[in-house]
Structure formats: structure tokens, C-alpha cells
ZADO-1210 file (C-alpha; in nm, 4 decimals, padded with zeros to 6 digits):
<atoms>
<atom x="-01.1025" y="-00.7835" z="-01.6102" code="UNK" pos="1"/>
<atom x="-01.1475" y="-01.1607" z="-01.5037" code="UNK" pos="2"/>
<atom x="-00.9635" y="-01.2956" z="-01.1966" code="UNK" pos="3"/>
<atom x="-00.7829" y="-01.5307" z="-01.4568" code="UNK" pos="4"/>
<atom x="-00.6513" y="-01.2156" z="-01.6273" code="UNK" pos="5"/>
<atom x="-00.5619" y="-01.0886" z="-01.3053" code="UNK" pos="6"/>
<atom x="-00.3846" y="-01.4150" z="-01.2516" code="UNK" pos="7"/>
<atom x="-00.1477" y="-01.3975" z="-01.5601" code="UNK" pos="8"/>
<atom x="-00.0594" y="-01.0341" z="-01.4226" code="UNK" pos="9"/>
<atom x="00.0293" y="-01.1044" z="-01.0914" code="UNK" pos="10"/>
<atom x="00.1732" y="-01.4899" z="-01.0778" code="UNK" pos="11"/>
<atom x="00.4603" y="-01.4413" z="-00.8536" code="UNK" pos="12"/>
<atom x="00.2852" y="-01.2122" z="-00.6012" code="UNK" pos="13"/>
<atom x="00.3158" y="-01.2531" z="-00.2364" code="UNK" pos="14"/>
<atom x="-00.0932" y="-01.1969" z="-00.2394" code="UNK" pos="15"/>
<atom x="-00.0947" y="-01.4743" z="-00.5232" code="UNK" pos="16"/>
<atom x="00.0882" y="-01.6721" z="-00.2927" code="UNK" pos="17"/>
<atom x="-00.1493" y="-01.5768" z="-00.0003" code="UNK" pos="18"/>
<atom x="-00.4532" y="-01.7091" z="-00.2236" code="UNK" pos="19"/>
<atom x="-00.3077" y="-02.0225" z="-00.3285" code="UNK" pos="20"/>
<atom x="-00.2437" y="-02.1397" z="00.0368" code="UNK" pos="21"/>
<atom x="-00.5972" y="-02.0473" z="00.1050" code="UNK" pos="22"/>
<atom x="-00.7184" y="-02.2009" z="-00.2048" code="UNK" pos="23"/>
<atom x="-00.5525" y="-02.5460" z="-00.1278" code="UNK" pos="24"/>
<atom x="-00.5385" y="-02.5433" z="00.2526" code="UNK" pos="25"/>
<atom x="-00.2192" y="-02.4994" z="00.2850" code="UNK" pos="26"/>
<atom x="-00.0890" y="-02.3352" z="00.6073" code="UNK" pos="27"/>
<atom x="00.1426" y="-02.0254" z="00.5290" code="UNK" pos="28"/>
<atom x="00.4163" y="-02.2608" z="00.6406" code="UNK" pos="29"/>
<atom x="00.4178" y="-02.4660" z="00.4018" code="UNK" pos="30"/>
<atom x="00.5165" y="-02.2082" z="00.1029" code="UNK" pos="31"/>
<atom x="00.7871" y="-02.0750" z="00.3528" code="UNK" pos="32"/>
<atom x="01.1799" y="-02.1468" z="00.2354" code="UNK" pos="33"/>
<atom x="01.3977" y="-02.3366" z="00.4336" code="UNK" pos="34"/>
<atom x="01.4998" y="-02.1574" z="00.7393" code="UNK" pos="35"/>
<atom x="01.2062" y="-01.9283" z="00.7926" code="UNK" pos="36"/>
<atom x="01.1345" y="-01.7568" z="01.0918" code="UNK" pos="37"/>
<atom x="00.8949" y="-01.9319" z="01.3465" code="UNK" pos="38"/>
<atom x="00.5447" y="-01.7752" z="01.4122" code="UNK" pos="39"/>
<atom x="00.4839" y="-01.4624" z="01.5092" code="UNK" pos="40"/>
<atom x="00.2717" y="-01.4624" z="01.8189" code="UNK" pos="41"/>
<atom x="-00.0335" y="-01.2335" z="01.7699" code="UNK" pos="42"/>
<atom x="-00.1290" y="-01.0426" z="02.0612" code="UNK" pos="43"/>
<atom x="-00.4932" y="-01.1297" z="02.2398" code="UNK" pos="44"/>
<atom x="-00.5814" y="-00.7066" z="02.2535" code="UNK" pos="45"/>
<atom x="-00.4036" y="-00.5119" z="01.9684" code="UNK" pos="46"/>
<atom x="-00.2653" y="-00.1904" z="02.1400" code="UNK" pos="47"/>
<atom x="-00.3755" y="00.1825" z="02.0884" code="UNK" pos="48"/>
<atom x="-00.1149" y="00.3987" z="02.0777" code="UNK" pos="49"/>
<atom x="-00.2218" y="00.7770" z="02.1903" code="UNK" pos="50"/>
<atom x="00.0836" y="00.9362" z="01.9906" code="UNK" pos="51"/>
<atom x="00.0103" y="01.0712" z="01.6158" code="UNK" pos="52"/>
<atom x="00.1405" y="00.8272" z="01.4488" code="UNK" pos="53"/>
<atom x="00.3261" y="01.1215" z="01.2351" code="UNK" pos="54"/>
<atom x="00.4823" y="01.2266" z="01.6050" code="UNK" pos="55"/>
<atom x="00.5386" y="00.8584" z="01.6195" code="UNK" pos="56"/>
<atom x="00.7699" y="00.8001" z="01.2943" code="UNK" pos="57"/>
<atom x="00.9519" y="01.0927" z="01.3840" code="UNK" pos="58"/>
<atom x="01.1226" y="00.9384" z="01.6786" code="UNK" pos="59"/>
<atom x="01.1474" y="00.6019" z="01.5851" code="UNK" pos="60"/>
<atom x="01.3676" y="00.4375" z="01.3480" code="UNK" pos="61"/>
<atom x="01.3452" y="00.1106" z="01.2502" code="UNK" pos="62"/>
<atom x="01.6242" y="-00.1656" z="01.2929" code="UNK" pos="63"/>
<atom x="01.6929" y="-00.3943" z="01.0523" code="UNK" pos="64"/>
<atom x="01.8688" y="-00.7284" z="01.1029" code="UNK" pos="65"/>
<atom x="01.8665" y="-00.8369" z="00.7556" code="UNK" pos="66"/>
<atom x="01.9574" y="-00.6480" z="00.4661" code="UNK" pos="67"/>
<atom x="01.7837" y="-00.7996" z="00.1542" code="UNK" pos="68"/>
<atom x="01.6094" y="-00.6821" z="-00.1400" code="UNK" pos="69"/>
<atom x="01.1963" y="-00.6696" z="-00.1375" code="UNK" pos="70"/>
<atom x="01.1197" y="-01.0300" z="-00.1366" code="UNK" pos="71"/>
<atom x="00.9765" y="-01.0825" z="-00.5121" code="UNK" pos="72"/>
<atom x="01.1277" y="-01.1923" z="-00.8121" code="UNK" pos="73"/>
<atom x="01.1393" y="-00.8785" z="-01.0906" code="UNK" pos="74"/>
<atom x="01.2559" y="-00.7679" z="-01.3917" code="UNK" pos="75"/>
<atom x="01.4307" y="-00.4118" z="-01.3719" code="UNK" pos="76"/>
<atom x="01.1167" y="-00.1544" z="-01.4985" code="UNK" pos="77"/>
<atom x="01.0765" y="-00.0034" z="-01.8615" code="UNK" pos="78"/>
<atom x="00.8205" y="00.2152" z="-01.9901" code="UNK" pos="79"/>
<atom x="00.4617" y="00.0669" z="-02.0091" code="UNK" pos="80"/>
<atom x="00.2606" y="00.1829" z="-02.2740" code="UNK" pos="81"/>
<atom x="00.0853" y="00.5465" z="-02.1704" code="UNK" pos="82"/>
<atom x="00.3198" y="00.5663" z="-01.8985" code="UNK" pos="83"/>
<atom x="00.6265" y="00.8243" z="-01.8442" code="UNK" pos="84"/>
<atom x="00.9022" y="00.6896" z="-01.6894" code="UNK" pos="85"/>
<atom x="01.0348" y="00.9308" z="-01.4189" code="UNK" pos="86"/>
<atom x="01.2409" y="00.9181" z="-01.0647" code="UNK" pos="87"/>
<atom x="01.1481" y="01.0571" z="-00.7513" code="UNK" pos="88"/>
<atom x="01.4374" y="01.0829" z="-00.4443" code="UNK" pos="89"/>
<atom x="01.2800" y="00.8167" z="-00.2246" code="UNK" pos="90"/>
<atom x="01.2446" y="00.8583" z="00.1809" code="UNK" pos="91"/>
<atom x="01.3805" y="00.9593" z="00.4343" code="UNK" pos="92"/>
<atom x="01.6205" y="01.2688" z="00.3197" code="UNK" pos="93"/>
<atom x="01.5848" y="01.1881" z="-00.0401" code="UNK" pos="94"/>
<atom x="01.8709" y="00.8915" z="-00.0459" code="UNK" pos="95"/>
<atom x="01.7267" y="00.6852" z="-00.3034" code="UNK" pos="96"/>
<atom x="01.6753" y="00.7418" z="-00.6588" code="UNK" pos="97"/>
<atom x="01.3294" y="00.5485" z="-00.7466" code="UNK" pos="98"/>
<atom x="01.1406" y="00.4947" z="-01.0573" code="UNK" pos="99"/>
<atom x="00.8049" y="00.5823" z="-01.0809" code="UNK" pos="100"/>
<atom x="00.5247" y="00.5929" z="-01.4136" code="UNK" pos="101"/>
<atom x="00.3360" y="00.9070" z="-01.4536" code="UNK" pos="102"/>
<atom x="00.0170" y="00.9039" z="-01.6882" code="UNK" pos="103"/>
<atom x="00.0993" y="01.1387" z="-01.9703" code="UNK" pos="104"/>
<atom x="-00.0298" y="01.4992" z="-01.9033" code="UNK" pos="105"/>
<atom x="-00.0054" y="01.8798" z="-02.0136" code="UNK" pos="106"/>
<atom x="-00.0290" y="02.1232" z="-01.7748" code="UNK" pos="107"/>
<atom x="-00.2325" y="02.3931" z="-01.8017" code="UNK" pos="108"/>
<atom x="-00.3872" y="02.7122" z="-01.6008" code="UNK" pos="109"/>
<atom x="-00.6909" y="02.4924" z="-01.4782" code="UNK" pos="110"/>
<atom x="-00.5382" y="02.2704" z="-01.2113" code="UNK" pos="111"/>
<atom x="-00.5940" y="01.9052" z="-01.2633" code="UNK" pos="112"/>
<atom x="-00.6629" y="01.6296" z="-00.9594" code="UNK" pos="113"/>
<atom x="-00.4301" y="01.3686" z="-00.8971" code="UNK" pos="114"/>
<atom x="-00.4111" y="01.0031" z="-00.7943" code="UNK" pos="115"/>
<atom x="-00.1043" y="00.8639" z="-00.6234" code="UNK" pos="116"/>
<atom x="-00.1769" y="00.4642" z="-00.6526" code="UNK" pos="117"/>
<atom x="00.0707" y="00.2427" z="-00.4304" code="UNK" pos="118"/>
<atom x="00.1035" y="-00.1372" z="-00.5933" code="UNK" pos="119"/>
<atom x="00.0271" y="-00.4531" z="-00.4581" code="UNK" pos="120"/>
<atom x="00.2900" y="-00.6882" z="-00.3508" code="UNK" pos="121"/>
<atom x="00.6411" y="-00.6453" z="-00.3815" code="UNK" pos="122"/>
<atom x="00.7364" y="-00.5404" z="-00.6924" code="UNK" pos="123"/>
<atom x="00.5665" y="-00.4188" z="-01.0187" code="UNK" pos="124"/>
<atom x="00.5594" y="-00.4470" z="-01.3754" code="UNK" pos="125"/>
<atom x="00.3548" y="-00.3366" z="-01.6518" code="UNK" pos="126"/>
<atom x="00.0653" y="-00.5197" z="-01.5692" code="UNK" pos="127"/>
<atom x="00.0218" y="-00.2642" z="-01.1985" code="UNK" pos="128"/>
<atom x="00.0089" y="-00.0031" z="-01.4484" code="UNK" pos="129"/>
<atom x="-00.2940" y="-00.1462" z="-01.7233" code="UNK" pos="130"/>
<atom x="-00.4872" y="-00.1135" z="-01.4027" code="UNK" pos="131"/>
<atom x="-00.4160" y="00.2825" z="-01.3955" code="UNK" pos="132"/>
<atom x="-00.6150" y="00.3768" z="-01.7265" code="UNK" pos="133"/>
<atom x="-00.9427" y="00.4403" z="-01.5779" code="UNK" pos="134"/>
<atom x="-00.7563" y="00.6862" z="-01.3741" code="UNK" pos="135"/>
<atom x="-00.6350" y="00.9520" z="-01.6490" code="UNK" pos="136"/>
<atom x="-00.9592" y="00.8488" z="-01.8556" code="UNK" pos="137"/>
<atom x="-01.1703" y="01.0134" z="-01.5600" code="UNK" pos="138"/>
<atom x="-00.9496" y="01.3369" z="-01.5801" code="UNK" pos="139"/>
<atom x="-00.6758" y="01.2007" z="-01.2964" code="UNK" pos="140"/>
<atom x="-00.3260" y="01.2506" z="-01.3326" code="UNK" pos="141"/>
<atom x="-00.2298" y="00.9164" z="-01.1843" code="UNK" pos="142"/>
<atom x="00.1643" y="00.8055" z="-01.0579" code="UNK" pos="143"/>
<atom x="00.2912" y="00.4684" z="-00.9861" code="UNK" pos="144"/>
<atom x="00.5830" y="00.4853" z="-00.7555" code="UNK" pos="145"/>
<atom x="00.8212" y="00.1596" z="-00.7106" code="UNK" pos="146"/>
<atom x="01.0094" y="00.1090" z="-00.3588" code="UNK" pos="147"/>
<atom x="01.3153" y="00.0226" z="-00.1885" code="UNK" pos="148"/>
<atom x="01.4563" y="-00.2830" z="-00.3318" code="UNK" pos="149"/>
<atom x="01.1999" y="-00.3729" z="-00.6053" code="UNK" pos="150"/>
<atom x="01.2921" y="-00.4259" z="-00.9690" code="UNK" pos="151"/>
<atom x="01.6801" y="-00.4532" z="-00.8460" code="UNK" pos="152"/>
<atom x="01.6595" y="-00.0895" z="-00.7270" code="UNK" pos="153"/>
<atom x="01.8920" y="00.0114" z="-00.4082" code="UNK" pos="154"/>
<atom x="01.7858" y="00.0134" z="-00.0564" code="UNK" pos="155"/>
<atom x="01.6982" y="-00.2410" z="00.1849" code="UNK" pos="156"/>
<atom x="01.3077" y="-00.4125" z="00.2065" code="UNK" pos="157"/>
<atom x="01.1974" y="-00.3108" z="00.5652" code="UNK" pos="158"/>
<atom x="00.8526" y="-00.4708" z="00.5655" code="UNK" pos="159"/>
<atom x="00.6298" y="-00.1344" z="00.5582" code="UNK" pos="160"/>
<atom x="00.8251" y="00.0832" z="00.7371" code="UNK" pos="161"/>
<atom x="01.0804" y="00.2405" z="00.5025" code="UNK" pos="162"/>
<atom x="00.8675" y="00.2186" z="00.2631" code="UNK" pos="163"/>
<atom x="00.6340" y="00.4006" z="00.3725" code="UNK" pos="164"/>
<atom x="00.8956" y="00.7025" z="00.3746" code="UNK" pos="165"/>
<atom x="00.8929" y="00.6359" z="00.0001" code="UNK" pos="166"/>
<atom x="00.5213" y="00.6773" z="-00.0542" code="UNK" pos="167"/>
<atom x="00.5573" y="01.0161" z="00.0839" code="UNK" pos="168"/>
<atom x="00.8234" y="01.1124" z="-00.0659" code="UNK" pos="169"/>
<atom x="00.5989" y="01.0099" z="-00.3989" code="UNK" pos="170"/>
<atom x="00.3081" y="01.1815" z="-00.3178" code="UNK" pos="171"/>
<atom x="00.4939" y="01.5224" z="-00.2339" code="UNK" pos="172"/>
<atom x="00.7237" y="01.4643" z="-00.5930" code="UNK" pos="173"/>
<atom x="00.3732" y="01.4378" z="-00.7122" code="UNK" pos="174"/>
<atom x="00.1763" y="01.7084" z="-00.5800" code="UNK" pos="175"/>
<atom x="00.4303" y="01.9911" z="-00.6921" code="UNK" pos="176"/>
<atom x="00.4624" y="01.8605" z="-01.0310" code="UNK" pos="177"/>
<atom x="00.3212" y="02.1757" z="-01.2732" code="UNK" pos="178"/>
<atom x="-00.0415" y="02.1608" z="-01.2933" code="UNK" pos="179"/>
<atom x="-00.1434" y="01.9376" z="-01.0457" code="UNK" pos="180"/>
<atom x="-00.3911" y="02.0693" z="-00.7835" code="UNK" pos="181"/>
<atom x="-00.2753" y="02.0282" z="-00.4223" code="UNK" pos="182"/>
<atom x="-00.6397" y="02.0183" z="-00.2604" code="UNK" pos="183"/>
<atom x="-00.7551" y="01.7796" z="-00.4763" code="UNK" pos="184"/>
<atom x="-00.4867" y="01.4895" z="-00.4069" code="UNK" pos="185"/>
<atom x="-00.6113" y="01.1442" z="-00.3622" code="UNK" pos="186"/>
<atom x="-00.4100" y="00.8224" z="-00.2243" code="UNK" pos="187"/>
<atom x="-00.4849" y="00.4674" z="-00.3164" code="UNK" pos="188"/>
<atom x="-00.3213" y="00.1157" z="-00.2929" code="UNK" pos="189"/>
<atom x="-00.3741" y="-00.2414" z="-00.3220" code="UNK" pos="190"/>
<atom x="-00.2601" y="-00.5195" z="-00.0811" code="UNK" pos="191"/>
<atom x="00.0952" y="-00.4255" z="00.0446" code="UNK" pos="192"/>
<atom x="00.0457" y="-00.1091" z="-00.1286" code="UNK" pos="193"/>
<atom x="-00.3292" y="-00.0716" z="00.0832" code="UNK" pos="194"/>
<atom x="-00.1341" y="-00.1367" z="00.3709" code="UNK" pos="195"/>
<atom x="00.1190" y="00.1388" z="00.2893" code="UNK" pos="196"/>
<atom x="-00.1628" y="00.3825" z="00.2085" code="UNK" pos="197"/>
<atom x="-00.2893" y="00.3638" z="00.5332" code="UNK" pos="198"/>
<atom x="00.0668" y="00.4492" z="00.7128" code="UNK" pos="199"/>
<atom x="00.0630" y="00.7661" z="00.4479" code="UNK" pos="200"/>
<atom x="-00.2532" y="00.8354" z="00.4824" code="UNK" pos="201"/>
<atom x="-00.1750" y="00.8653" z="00.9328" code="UNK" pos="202"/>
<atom x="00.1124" y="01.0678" z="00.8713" code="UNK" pos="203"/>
<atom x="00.0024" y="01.3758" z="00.5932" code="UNK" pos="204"/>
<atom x="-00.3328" y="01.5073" z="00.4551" code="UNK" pos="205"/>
<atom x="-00.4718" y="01.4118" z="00.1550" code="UNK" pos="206"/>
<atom x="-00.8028" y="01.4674" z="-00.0146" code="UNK" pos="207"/>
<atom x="-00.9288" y="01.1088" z="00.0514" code="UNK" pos="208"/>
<atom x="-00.7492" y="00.8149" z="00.0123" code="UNK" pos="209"/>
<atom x="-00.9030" y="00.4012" z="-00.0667" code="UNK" pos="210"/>
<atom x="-00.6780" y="00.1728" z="00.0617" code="UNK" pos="211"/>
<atom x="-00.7953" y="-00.1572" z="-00.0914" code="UNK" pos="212"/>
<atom x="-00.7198" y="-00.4947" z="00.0305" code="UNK" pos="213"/>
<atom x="-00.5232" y="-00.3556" z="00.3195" code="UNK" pos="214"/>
<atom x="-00.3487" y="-00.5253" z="00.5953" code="UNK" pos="215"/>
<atom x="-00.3982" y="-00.3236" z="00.9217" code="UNK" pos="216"/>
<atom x="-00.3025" y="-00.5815" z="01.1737" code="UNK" pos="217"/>
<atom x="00.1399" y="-00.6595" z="01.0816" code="UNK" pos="218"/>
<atom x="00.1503" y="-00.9164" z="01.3414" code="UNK" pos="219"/>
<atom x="-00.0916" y="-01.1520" z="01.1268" code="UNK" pos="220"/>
<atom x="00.1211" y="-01.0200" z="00.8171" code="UNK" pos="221"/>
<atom x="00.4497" y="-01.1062" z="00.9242" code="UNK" pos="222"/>
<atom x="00.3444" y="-01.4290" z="01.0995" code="UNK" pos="223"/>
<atom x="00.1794" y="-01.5780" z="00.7476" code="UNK" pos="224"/>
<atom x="00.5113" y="-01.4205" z="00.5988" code="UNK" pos="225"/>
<atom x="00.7763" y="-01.5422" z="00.8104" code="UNK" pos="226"/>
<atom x="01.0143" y="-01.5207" z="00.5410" code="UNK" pos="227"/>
<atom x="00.9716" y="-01.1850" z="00.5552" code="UNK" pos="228"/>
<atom x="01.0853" y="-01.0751" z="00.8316" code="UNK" pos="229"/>
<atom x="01.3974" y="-00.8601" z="00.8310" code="UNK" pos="230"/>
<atom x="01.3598" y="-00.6366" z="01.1980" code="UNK" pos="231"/>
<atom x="01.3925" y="-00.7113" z="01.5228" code="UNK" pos="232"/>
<atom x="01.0791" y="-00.9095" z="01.6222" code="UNK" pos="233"/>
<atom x="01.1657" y="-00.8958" z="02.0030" code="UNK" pos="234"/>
<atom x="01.0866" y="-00.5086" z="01.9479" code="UNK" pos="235"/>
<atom x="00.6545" y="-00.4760" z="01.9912" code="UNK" pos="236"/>
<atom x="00.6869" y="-00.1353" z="01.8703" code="UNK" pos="237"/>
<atom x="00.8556" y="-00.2523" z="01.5473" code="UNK" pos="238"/>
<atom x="00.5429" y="-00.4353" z="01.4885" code="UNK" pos="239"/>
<atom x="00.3094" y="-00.1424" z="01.6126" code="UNK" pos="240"/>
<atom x="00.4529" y="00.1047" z="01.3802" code="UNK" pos="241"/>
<atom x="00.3280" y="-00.1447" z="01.0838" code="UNK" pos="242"/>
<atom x="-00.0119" y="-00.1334" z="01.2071" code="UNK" pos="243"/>
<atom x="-00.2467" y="00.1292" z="01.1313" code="UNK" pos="244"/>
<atom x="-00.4993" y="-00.0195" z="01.3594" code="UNK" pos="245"/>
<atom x="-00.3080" y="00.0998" z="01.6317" code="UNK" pos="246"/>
<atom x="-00.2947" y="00.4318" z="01.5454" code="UNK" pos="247"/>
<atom x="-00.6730" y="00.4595" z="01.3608" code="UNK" pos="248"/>
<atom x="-00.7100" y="00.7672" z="01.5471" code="UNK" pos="249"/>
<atom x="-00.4276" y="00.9159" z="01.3581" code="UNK" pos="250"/>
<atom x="-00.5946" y="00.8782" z="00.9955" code="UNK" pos="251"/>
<atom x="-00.6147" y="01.2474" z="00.8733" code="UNK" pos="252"/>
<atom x="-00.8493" y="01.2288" z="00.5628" code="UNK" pos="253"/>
<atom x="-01.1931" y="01.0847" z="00.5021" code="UNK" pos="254"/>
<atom x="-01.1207" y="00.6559" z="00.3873" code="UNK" pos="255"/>
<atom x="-01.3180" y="00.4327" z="00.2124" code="UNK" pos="256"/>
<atom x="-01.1760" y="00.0494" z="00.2867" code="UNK" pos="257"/>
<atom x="-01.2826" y="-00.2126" z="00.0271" code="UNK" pos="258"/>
<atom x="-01.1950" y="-00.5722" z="-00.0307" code="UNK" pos="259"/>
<atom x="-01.3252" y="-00.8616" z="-00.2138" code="UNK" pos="260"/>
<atom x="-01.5949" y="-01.1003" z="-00.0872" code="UNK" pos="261"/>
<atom x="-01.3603" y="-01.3916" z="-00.1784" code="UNK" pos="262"/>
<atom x="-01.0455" y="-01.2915" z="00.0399" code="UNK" pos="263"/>
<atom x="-00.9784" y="-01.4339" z="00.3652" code="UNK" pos="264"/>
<atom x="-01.1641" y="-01.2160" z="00.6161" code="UNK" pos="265"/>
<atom x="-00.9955" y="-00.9946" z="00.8646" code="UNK" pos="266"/>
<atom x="-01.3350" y="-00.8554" z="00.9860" code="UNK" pos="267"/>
<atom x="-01.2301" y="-00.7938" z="01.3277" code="UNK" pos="268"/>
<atom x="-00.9152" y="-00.5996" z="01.2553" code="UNK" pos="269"/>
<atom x="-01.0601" y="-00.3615" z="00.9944" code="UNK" pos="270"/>
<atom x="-01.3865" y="-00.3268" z="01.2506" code="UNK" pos="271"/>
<atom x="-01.1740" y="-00.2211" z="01.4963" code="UNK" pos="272"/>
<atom x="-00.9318" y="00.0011" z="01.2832" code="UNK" pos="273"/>
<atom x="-01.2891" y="00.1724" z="01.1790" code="UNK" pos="274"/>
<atom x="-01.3986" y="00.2129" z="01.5560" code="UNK" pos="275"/>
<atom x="-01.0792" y="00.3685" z="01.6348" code="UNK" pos="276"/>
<atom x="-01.0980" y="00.6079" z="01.3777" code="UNK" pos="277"/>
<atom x="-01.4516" y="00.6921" z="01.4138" code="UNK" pos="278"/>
<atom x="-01.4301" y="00.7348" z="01.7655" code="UNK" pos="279"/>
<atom x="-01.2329" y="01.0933" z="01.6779" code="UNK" pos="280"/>
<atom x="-01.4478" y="01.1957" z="01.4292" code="UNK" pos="281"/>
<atom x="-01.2663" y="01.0857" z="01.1383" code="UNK" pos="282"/>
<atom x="-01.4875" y="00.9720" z="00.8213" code="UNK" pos="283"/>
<atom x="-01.4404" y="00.6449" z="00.7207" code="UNK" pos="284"/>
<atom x="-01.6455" y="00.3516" z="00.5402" code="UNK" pos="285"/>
<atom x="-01.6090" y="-00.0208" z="00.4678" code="UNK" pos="286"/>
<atom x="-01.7373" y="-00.1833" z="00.1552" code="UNK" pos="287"/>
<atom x="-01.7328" y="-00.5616" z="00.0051" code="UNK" pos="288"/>
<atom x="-01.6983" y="-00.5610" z="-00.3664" code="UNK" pos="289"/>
<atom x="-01.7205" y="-00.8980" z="-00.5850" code="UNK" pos="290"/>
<atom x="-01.3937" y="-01.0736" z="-00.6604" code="UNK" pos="291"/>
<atom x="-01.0713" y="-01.2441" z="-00.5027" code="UNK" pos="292"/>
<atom x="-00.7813" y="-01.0520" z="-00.3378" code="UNK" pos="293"/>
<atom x="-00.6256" y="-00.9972" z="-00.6999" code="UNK" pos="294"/>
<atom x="-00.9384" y="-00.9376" z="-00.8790" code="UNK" pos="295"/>
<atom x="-01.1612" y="-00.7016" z="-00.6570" code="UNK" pos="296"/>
<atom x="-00.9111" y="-00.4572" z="-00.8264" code="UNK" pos="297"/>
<atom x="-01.0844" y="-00.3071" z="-01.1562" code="UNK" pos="298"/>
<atom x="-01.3690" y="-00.2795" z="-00.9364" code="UNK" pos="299"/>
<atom x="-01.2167" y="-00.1447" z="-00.6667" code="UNK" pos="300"/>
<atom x="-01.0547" y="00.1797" z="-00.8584" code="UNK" pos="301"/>
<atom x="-01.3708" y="00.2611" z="-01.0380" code="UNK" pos="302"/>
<atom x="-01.4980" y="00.2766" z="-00.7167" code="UNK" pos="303"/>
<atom x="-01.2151" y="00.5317" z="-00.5653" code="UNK" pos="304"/>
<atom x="-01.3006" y="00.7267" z="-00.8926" code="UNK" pos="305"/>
<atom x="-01.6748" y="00.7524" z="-00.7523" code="UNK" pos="306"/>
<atom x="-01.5567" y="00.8256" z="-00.3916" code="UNK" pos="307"/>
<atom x="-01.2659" y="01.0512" z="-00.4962" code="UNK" pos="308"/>
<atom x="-01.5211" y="01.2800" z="-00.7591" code="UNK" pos="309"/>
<atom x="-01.7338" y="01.3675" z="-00.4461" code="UNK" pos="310"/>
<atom x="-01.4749" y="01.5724" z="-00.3199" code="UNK" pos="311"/>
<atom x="-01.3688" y="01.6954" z="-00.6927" code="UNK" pos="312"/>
</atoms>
């Protein structure tokens, strides 16, 4: 798939939006609304927590000064074509009824792996799930969960955090569907959904996960996205608990990262995330594959379907 096709599937994107200010040199600012935030200030040493981040999430609890829908334009979700349209009770406690598409299966007494594949940006459409086919062509059951807010769904955008309680919620709706084999689970995501795939990935065991085009650093998120921001900024740990690099020792499978050669580099951040992670023994890799932040993606999931089949 070309990254013009990619293009048409994505136009409305926060990462489209992300490569057109880079394309034109335009500062983030300048495709902000009215009455955006001001700049997040980045801090000179990111910190490293020494709490799991699992321990972590359960004694924190975001707060939320804005209550607004995700932050992307969307029509409400039908069925895409090879899809099944089911709900899962999003996180925490099951409060929120989400959609999800599930690849079209039959289970049987030989247990089939699984992929649970978090979207870019913030929302999804049909398009998210044309990228899925190599997935159930390899053998995969694959699911595309939806969050909080997209698609005119309830609950409130939280930048990450919340959200995050959905993709776990996903992958355990997943993993005890009939027929689906619980040690060989794998977790991807692209973009905003790399970035959630991280937070999973810290706080429950999968196979192996491939977070692809991931943001591990929220402090440069949120201060390209001012618009964005709906928590208490004066809070550090708000913005900690939406960084995996602060909690890379807390990653709990092996990780391949990828991005495309064309994105804006955020070297440092994912070196660092990788030292952190490294430094307790944890397996984890970081790869360049051809293409922009929106097209790196065909290559980028055959290349979880490599990584993920050495542990099938």
C-alpha cells in the first residue's frame, strides 16, 4: 500500500495532522484552535519511576478537567467487510459498552493465536481494519477495539490514560473468547494506539507485543497537541503515567519498536525507553522500516507477523 493510499485512509488523523506540520514547517501551533493550551514544558531528565507501573495504575486515578469526546471527527462504526462487529465492557469495572471488529473465525479443538491491534489516532473506520487482513491470512485471529469517546461512543477522552483501561479490558474479552490460545497472545498498535500498547504491554503479560510508531515521551505529545489536553497539567505524575519511558523497566514481554525512516525522529526517547528496559533484562529491539508515519504501516504488521511466529 502507497503512502497516498494511506493518505485517503487516514485524512483527518491527528498523525496526518502531525505530518503535514512537519511537511510544511509549520509549528504544532499553528494547526491548534483558538484557545489552546500554551506549551507544555518538557522536562531536561525524563524521570524513572521504581514502582511497576501495574502497582502504579492501581493507585492513581486520573483527573480530568475537561470532559470531551476523543478529539477526531467520526462517523459512528458499521461492519467492514471480513469483520464481526462485537462489544466488549470497556475499563475500569466494565462501565462502557465499546465496539470492537473481530476477524471471522471457527473455533476448534486446536487453539488458534491471536492479535489484539490498537488503532492509530483517535478514532477508526474501515480503512484501520483493511490493514488487519494479513493478520487472519497468517492464521491470527485479529480484534480491533474502539475507545472512550470515538465514533460518538460514551465516555470521556483522557489522553492515554483511560484508555488504556480499555485496551485491557480488549485484550482479556479477547483472550477468553472460545478457541483462542492464551499463551500465544500478541499486542500491537500504531501511533496513539503504539503508544497505548506500550501502557498494556507494562501492566499484563502478553506473548510479544510491536508497538509501532509509538509515543513514549507524553510531555512532547501533549505539548505538539495542546488542544488535547483535558487533565490537570500542574500534576507531573499525570504526565508520567502517559509515559512508558518512565516506567521501561516495567515492560513484561519481549518488544520489537518500529517506525518509519520518514517520521520525525524521537531517537533519544525510544533509546532511552530501550536502555531502561534492557537494563532489567527485558528483550526488546528497535527497527527503521521504509515509509512515513502513516505508511510504515503494511510494512510494519508483516513484520509483527515475522516477530510474533517466532514465538508461535
Amino acid at each position: 500500500m502507497t503512502d497516498k493510499r494511506m493518505d485517503k485512509i487516514f485524512p483527518f488523523s491527528p498523525t496526518r495532522r502531525a505530518l503535514l506540520a512537519g511537511t510544511f514547517g509549520l509549528g504544532a501551533a499553528a494547526l491548534m484552535p483558538k484557545g489552546a493550551h500554551s506549551e507544555v514544558d518538557l522536562p531536561p531528565v525524563l524521570p524513572l519511576e521504581n514502582e511497576d507501573y501495574a502497582r502504579a495504575r492501581e493507585r492513581f486515578q486520573t483527573h480530568l478537567l475537561r470532559k470531551m469526546s476523543a478529539p477526531e471527527k467520526s462517523e459512528p462504526l458499521g461492519t467492514p467487510p471480513g469483520a464481526r462487529r462485537v462489544t466488549y465492557p470497556g475499563g475500569p469495572n466494565g462501565s462502557i459498552e465499546l465496539v470492537a471488529w473481530l476477524s471471522e473465525y471457527v473455533p476448534e479443538k486446536k487453539l488458534k493465536p491471536a492479535v489484539l491491534f490498537l488503532h492509530g489516532g483517535n478514532a477508526t473506520g474501515d480503512g484501520h481494519w483493511a490493514l488487519m487482513k494479513p493478520y487472519w491470512e497468517a492464521g491470527f485471529v485479529v480484534m480491533l477495539p474502539s475507545f472512550r469517546g470515538e465514533n460518538g461512543q460514551k465516555g470521556y477522552y483522557s489522553g492515554f490514560y483511560d484508555e488504556t483501561s480499555d485496551a485491557l479490558s480488549a485484550a482479556e474479552f479477547l483472550e477468553n473468547l472460545p478457541g483462542i490460545d492464551k499463551d500465544r497472545f500478541f499486542l500491537a498498535g500504531h501511533s496513539n494506539g503504539g503508544t497505548l500498547s506500550l501502557l498494556a504491554a507494562m501492566t499484563r503479560k502478553f506473548r510479544a507485543a510491536v508497538p509501532v510508531s509509538a509515543g513514549v515521551n507524553s510531555w512532547r505529545y501533549f505539548n505538539r497537541y495542546t488542544d488535547e489536553l483535558c487533565f490537570d497539567e500542574s500534576n507531573q505524575q499525570e504526565f508520567i503515567m502517559r509515559s512508558s519511558v518512565c516506567f521501561g523497566h516495567s515492560l513484561k514481554c519481549p518488544t520489537l519498536l518500529l517506525r518509519g525512516t520518514e517520521e520525525r525522529p524521537f531517537d533519544a526517547d525510544h533509546k532511552l525507553l530501550v536502555e531502561r528496559a534492557t537494563s532489567v533484562g527485558t528483550k526488546i529491539s528497535h527497527r527503521l522500516l521504509p515509509g512515513t508515519h502513516n505508511g510504515v504501516v503494511p510494512h510494519a504488521v508483516d513484520e509483527s507477523i515475522r516477530f510474533f511466529n517466532n514465538f508461535v
